[in-house]
C-alpha positions in Angstrom: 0.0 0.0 0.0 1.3 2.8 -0.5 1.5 6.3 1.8 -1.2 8.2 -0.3 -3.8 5.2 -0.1 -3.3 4.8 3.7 -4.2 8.7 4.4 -7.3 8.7 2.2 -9.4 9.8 5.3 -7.9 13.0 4.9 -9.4 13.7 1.4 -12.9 14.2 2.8 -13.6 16.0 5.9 -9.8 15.3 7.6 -11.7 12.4 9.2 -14.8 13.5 10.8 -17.2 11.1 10.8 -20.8 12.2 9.7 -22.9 12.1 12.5 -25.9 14.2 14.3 -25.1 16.1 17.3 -26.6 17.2 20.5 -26.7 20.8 19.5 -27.7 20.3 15.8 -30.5 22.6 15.1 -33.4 22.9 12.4 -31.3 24.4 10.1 -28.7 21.2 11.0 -29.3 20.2 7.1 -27.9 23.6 5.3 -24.4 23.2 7.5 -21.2 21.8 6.9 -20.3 19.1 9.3 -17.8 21.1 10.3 -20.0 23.9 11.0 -21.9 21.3 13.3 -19.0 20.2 15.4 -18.1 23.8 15.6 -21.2 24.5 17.3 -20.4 21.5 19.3 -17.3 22.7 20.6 -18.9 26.4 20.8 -21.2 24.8 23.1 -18.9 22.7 25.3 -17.1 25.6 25.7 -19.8 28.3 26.8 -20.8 25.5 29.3 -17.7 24.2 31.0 -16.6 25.3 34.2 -14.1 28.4 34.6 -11.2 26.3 34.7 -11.9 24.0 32.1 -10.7 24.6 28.2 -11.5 22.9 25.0 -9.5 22.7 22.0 -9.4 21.2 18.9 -5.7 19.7 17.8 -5.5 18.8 13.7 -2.7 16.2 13.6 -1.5 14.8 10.5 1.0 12.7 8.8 2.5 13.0 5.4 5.6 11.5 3.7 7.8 8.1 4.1 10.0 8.7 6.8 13.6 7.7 6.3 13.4 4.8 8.9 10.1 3.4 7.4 12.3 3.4 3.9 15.1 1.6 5.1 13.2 -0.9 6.8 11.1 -1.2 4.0 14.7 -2.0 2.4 15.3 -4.3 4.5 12.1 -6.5 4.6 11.9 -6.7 1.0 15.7 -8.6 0.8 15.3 -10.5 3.6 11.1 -11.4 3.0 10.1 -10.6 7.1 7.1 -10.4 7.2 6.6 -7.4 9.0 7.5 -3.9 8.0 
């Protein structure tokens, strides 16, 4: 497989699933799912206690690492069967 396959999730939404929410409103259907989850976290926010704080952390990972190469290497000459 290779790297772009395994990240496909990215290509649509950066992996949010598509789902109802709580706070979903009448106009739920003209929003983004984004939009939804904003008002989620908008919501979460507005309600939690002075002390508590929510954020929202995008983490992604592109490329083939050097490392992953090499052992890559290796596996294919030597036929382990992990990589």
């Amino acid at each position: 497989m290779e790297y772009s396959d395994a990240l496909t999730q990215t290509a649509t939404n950066f992996g949010l699933i598509n789902q109802s929410y709580p706070t979903d409103s009448s106009n739920a259907a003209s929003l983004t799912q984004w939009q939804r989850f904003a008002s989620v976290l908008a919501n979460l926010t507005k309600t939690a206690p002075a002390n508590v704080q929510y954020k929202l952390l995008f983490l992604g990972r592109h490329g083939k690492s050097s490392l992953k190469s090499h052992r890559v290497e290796l596996n294919t000459c030597l036929k382990f069967p992990f990589v």
